[in-house]
N, C-alpha and C positions, 0 to 999 in steps of 0.2 A: 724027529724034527727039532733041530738046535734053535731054541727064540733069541733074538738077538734085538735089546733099545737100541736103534742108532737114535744118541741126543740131538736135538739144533733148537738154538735161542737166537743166535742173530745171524746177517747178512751171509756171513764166509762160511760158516753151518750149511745153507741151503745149498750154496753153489757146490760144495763140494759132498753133500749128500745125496744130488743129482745123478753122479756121478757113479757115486757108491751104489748106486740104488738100481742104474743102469747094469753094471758089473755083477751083482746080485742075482740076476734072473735067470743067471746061468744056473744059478743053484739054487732053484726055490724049490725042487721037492726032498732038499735037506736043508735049508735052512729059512727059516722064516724073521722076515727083518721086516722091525715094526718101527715106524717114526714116531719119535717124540715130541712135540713142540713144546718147550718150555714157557713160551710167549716174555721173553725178555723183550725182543726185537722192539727199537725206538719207535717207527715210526708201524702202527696196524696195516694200513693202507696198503705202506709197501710193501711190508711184508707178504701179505695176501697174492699180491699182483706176482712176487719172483717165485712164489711156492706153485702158482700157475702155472706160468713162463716156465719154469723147470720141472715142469711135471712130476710133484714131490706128492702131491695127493693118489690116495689118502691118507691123511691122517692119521695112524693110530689113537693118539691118544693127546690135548691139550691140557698144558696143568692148567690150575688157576690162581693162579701169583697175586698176590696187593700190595707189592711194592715195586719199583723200578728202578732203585739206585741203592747203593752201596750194601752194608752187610745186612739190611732189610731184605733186599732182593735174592740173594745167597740165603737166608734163612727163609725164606718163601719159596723159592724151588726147591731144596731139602725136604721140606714138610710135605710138599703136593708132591715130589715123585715118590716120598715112602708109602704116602698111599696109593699114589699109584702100582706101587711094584708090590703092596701087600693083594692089593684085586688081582692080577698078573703080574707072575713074577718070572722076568726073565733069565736065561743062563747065562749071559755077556751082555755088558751096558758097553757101547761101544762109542765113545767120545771124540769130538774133533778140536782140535787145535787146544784155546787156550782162555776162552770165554766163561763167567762164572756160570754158566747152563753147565759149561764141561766139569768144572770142579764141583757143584754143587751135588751134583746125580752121580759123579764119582764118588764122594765123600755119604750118600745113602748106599749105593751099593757095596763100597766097602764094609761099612757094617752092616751090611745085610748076607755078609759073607757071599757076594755076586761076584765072578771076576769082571774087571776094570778093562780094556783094552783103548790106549790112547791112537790115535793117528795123529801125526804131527811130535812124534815124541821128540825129548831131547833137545829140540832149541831153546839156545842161550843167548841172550845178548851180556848175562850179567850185570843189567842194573836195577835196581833192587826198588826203587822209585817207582817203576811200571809193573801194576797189578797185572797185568799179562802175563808178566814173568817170573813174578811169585805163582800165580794160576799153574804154571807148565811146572813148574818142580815139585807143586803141589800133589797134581794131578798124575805126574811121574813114580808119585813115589806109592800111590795107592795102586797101578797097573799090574798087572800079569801079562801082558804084551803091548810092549812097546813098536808100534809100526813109525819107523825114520824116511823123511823124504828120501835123503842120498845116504854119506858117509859119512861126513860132518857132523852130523847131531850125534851118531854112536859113539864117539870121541868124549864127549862131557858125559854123557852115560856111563862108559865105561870108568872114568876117573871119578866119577861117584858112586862107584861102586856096585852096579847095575848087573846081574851075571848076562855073559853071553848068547844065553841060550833063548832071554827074554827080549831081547833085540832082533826084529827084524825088516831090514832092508826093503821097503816095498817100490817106492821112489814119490812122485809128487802128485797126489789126488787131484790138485785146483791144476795142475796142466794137464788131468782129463778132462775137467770142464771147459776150459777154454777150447781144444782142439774140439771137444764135442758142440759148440755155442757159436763156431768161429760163422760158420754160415749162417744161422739164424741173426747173426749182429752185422750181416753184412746186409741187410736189409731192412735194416733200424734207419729212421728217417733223423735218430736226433741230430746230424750235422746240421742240416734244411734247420731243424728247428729252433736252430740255437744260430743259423748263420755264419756255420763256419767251414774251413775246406781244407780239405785233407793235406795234411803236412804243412799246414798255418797257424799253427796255435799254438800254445802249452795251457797244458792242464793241471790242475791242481788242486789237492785234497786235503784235511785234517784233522786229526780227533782225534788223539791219544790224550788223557788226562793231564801228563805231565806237561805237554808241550801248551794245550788251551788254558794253565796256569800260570804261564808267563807272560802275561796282559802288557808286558814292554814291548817284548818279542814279537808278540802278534800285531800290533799297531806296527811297529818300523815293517815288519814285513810286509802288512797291506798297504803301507805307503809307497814301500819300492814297488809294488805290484801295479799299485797306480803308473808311477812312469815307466815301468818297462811296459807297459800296454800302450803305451805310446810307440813303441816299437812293431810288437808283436801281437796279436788278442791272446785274451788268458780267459778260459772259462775254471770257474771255481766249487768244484762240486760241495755243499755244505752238507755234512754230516745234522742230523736234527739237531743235537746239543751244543754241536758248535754252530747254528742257525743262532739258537735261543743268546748263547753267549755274546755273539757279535750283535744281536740286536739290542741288548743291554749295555753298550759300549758307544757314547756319544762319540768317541775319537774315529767311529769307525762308521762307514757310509757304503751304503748293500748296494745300491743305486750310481756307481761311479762314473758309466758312459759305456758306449756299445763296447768298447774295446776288453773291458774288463769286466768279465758278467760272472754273477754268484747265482747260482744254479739249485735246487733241491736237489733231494741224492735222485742216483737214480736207476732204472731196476736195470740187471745184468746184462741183457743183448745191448742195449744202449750205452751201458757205462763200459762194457768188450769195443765196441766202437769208436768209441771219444778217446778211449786207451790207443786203439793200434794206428791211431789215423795222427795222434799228437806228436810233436816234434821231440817234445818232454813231459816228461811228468812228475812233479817236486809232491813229494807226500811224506807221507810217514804208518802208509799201512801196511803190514807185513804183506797184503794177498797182493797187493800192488806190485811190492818187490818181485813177486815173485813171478805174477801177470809179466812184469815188462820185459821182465828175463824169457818169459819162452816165448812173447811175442817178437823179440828185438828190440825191443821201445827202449830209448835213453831214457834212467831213470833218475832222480834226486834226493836223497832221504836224508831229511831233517833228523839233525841231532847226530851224535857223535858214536852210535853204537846201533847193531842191527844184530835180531836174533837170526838174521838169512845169510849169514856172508858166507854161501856158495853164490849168492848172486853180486858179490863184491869179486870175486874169483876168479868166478867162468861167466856171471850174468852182465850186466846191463846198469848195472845200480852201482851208485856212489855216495860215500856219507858225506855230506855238506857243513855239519854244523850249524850251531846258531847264528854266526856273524854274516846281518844281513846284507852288507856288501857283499861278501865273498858269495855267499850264494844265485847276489844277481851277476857275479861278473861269471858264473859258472854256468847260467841260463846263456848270457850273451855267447860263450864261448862255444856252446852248442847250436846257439841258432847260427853261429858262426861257421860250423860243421865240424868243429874238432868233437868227433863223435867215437865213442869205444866199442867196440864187437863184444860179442858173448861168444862162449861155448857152447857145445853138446854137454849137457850133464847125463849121469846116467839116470836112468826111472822116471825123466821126466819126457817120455814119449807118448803118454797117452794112451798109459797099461797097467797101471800100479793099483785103481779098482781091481783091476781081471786077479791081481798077484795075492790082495789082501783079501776076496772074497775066494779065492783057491785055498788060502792059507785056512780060514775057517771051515771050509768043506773038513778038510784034512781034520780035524782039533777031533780028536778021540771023544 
């Protein structure tokens, strides 16, 4: 029996361990896959409520962290998974995306001479600014298998020099989640509860560090948000930290009228909802990119670089930059209906669990 960590510290962890965990069961009397909860995750509450709702229990095993931000936090899960993995020690720490839960448990099991396997390997946006994407090169370079959503990431791999044989091809874990979640979020009442109706809204989300440091940015943009909600209604999902940040910002009013509502996050069947039913959605989260591409959903993504641009390509998503005009005349122009199609990509049909839990059966 091959034991395998699957890591999850926050939000896109869950959704997409769901998934894995699903795929898994094909093989559980060769392989045993234990979850980790690193307990990074901002907000307890919600976290508790999506691990439900996704039927990720049980638990293997909870660290116990004392810190929550920056290289505290990273030296707090380090130290809790090495003891964890000296009580049980697994043969594959198996990592998602690009969160420090991923690099931290990576960077124990390396030296613990564990092998590493990344899912999510290989994206790049190349800007060097967003700890995400120090995380993913990081986290790439400690692997012995790299699993790529599509084609696209193998590309920077192989020009860093990655051998072949450590790549491979599975397609897109989070469009198993959604194709597995699509019916459960079709019976999520948050439209009712937030007062809104399908194909009348835009939606909108934020919380990358770099982008909630630019406190210019952020006010002109909730001020345009204010009068395009004279338009249109705009619900506002707030990340916790960007909760805390806007409420420490007098230029900036939580409370602006029904048309423009700021929302707590909120857990996955409801937030797969608000996604497929919105006109648009202006973010800046990678799972979002990639959500609105296999849902169809027109998408918007702040700032001038994405680690996803298969969903610039074949998907649904377009970079906007920071120039806050340009980006409300690119809202207008969609409610407007100059709207773009997506492609078929390949791997992302709602199979790539089955491919990567096959793949480890197989592993000598």
């Amino acid at each position: 029996m091959k034991k395998i960590d699957l890591i999850v510290g926050i939000r896109p962890d869950f959704i997409r361990a769901s998934a894995l965990k699903t795929a898994f069961q094909d093989f559980e009397d060769t392989l045993d896959i234990r979850i980790i909860h690193t307990g990074q995750h901002y907000d307890p509450q919600l976290s508790q409520d999506i691990l439900e709702q996704l039927n990720l229990s049980p638990i293997h095993a909870y660290l116990d962290i004392n810190a929550v931000e920056g290289i505290g936090k990273l030296a707090s899960i380090m130290m809790s998974y090495e003891t964890q993995i000296h009580i049980d020690r697994p043969d594959i720490v198996l990592v998602l995306g690009n969160s420090d839960s991923a690099l931290a448990c990576s960077i124990v099991a390396s030296r613990s001479h564990i092998e590493v396997a990344h899912i999510d390997a290989g994206v790049r946006s190349y800007d060097f600014q967003i700890v995400e994407e120090q995380n993913d090169i990081l986290i790439d370079k400690l692997s012995t298998y790299m699993f790529t959503s599509n084609e696209e990431p193998v590309i920077p791999l192989i020009r860093e020099g990655y051998d072949n044989s450590n790549i491979i091809e599975v397609g897109n874990i989070r469009a198993d989640a959604v194709f597995a979640n699509l019916g459960f979020a079709e019976d999520s009442n948050v439209l009712n509860r937030y007062g809104l109706e399908e194909g009348a809204y835009i939606l909108m989300t934020l919380h990358h560090d770099h982008i909630l440091r630019n406190i210019s940015f952020l006010i002109s943009f909730i001020t345009m948000l204010e009068k395009l909600s004279e338009r249109l209604r705009i619900c506002v999902v707030l990340h916790p930290k960007t909760l805390m940040l806007l409420e420490d910002m007098p230029e900036v009013m939580l409370d602006p009228g029904v048309n423009l509502q700021f929302v707590t996050s909120q857990n996955y069947h409801d937030m797969l909802k608000l996604l497929k039913n919105t006109v648009v959605v202006v973010t800046d989260s990678q799972g979002i990119q990639e959500e609105s591409t296999v849902l169809g959903v027109q998408c918007f993504t702040i700032g001038h670089t994405t680690n996803r641009p298969v969903t610039l390509t074949k998907g649904t998503n377009t970079l906007v930059g920071f120039d806050v005009e340009q980006i409300e005349a690119k809202i207008v122009s969609i409610i407007e209906g100059d709207k773009i199609d997506g492609y078929p990509i390949d791997g992302w049909e709602g199979k790539a669990g089955q491919r990567i839990a096959k793949y480890f059966s197989e592993i000598e």
